[in-house]
N, C-alpha and C positions, 0 to 999 in steps of 0.2 A: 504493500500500500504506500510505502516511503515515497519511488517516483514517482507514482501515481498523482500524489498530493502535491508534487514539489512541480509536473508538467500541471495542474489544475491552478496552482498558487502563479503561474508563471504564465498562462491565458488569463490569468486576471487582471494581472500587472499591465502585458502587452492591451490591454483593453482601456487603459485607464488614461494615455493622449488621446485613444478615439473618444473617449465621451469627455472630456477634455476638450476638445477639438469643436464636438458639437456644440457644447456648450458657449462657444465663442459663437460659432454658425448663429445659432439660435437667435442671440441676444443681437449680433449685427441684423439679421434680417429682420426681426421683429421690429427694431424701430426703423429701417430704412421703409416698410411698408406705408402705403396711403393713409391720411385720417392721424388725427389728433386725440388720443384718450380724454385729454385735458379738457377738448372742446366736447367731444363726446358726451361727460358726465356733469359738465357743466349744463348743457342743456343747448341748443341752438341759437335763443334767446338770449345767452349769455352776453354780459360787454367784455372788455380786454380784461379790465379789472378783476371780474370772476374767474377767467380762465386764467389768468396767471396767479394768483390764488390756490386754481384746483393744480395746477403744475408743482407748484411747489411742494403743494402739500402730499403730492405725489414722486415727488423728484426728479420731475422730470427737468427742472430747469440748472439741473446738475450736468456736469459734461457726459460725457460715454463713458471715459475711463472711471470717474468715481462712481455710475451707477450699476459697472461691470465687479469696481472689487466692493461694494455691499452686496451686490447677489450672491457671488461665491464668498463672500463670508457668511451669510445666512444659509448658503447651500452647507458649507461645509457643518452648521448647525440643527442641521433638518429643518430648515424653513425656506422652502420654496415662496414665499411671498403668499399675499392675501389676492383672492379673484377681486377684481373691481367688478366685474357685473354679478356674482352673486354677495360678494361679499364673507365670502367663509376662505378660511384658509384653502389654496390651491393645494396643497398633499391631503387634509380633508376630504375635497371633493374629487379628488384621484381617487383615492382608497375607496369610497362611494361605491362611484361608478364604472371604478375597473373590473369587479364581478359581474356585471351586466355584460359587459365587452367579453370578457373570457367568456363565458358561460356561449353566448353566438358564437364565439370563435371555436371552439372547442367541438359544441357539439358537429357547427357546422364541417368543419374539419374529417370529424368521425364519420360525419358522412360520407364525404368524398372519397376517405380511403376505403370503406367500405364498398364502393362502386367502382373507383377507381382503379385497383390494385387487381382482384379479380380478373378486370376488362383488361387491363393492361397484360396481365397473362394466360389470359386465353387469347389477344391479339398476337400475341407473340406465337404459340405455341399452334396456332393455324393462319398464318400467316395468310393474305388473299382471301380468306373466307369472310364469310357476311358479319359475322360479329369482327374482324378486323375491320372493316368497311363501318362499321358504326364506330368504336374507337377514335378513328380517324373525325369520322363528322361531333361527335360530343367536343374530340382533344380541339376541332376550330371554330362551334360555336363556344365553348366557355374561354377562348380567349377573344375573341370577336364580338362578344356581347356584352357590353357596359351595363354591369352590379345593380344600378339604378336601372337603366330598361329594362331587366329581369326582374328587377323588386317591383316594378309597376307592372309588369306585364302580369303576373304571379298575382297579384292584387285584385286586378281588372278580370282575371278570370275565374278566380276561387272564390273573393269575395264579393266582386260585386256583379256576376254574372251569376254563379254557379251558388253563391251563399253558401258555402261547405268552409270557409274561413271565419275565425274571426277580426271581427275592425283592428287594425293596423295601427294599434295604440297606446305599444307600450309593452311593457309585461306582462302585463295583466288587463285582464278587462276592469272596469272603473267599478264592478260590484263584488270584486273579489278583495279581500285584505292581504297584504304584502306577508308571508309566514315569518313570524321570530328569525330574526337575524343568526346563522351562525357560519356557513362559510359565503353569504354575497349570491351564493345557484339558488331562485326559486325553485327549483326542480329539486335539487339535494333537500335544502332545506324546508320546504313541502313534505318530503317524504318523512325526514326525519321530527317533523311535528306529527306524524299520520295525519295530515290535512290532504286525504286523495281528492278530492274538489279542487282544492289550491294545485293541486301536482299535474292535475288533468288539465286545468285553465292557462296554466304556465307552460307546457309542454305545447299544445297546440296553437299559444303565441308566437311561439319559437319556430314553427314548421316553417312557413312561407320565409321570415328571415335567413335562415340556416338552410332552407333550398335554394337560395339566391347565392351565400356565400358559395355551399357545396361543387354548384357548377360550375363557378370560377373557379374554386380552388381543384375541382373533379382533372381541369385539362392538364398541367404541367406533370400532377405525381401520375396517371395515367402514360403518359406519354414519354416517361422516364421509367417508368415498368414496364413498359411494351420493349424500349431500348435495350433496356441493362436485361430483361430477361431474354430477347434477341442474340444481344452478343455474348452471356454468358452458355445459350444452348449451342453456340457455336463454337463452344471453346475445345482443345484437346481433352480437359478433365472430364465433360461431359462424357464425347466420344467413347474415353477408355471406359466413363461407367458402362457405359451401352456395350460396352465390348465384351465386358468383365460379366455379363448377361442379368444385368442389374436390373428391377423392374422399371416401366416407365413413372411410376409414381414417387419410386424412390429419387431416382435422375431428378426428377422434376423440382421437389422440397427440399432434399438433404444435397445437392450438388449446386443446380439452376439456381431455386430461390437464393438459398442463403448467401451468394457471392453477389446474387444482384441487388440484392436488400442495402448495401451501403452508400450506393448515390442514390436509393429510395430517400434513404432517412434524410442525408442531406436536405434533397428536393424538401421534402416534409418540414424541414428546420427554417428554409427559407420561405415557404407558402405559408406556416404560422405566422412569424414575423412580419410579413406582406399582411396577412389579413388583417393582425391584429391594427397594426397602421394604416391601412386604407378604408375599413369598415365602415368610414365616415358617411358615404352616402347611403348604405345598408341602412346604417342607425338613422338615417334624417328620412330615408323615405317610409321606415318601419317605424319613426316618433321612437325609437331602442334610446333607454338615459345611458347611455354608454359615454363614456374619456372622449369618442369620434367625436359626437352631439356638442360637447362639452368644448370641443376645440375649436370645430366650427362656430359655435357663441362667441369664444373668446377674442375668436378671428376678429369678426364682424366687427365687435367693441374695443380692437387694439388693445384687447388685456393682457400686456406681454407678460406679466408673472402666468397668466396662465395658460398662455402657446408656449411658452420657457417651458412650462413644466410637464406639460404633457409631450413635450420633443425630451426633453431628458426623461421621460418614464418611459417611449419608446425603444430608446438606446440603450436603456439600462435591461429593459427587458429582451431585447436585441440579442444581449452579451450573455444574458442567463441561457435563452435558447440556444447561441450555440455553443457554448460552455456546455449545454447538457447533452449537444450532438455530440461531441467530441467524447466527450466520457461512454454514451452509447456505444460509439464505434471501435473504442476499447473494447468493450465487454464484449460486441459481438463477434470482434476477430483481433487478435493479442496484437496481431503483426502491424495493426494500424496505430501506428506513434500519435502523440498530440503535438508534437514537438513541430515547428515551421520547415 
């Protein structure tokens, strides 16, 4: 476990200019963008007088350099700063509403492997044939169909055609009560109230969001399974199993899969990470209180502590994903180093 810990200690480190890095990104781009907070919260109405008032008392009428080293002094404090448009501390309403976000991301994800991986080895494994031929048209609608046209389209036909959904609003329907907090999943924590009502209502808000996610995320790990299981069934090691009069299902799981499984995970490592960051439209055309929803607000209202903070909770969570591919790819084959 000694290297193990000291290659893991050592991806930390190397991680630590990159969000470093960002965190510079972040803070230059947030104030170069359009719009004034100061006039913002001031109100429209405002004369000179009130808005440099709300400036100051925002700091804003400080240079860059001093308003860069009080961030990362308060960062290196755990204080990401206060949201100006809700008004609650920004790591507050992180922590909030980042189980909303996993919880989409997640299940949605599970979907997709679940559809994805299958299809990607049975395309491979009959290559030319009709389920190859559909592989192919799924892997170039889900990358060809923008998340939003599929969360509306998904809308327009389940609920407001077909009424086999429910309204698009939220996580819950408005006559349902949110379950006791314990890990942020209505779904989990439903269950673990025995609230089957709340579990049932929570579950089928998720469907149309997490179909939307799933078919974007369905094309890439798809079409990196169809590959890696391709070029692994063409390898010598294959061959000699077949030689060695091995069954086909053996070849298939214990030789095929398991050598192609480790640019799956990858792929896997980085479609999380994608989804978790881009979900923004997902959560605004599904009304989901998700971080995305959250950013987009803060957008809008030039709230730079709180686009600062939710760009630093994507990085950070960035480096935990692949931090935990790396350690994966250990365990599933020794030969794979973490080392650069």
């Amino acid at each position: 476990m000694g290297p193990k810990l000291i290659r893991i200690g050592r991806r930390l480190l190397q991680a630590v200019p990159s969000v470093f890095g960002i965190i510079v990104i972040s803070f230059v781009l947030t104030r170069s963008l359009p719009g004034d907070p100061a006039v913002y919260f001031a109100g429209m109405m405002a004369d000179e007088e009130s808005i440099a008032q709300v400036r100051h008392a925002l700091g804003l009428d400080r240079s860059w350099i001093e308003q860069f080293g009080i961030y990362v002094v308060n960062l290196a404090q755990g204080n990401m700063g206060m949201s100006l448009s809700t008004g609650r501390p920004v790591l507050e309403e992180l922590m909030t509403r980042l189980p909303a976000s996993l919880e989409l991301t997640l299940i949605g994800l599970t979907f997709a492997l679940a559809v994805a991986v299958p299809l990607g080895i049975l395309a491979a494994t009959r290559p030319g044939s009709w389920i190859d031929h559909l592989c192919r048209v799924l892997v170039t609608a889900g990358v060809s169909l923008p998340t939003f046209f599929t969360g509306l389209f998904l809308i327009y036909v389940f609920y407001y055609l077909l009424g086999w959904s429910p309204s698009p609003i939220g996580r819950l329907d408005f006559i349902f009560i949110p379950p006791p907090h314990v890990t942020g999943f209505f779904t989990l924590d439903s269950l673990l109230a025995g609230d089957l009502e709340t579990f049932r209502a929570s579950l089928l808000q998720l469907i149309l969001p997490t179909t939307t996610l799933a078919l974007f995320a369905l094309a890439p790990i798809a079409r990196m399974t169809r590959a890696s299981m391709l070029n692994a069934l063409g390898s010598d090691y294959v061959r000699t199993a077949h030689a060695n009069g091995l069954s086909r299902h053996t070849v298939l799981i214990t030789y095929a899969l398991r050598n192609a499984v480790l640019p799956v995970l990858t792929t896997l490592g980085m479609v999380f990470s994608f989804l978790l960051g881009s979900n923004v439209l997902v959560e605004k055309v599904f009304s989901w209180p998700g971080i995305g929803s959250f950013a987009i607000e803060a957008l809008v209202a030039s709230d730079y502590a709180a686009v600062q903070g939710f760009v630093l909770a994507m990085a950070l969570l960035f480096v935990v994903v692949n931090l935990t591919i790396d350690v994966l790819h250990t365990l599933i084959d020794p030969r794979v180093g973490m080392e650069d």
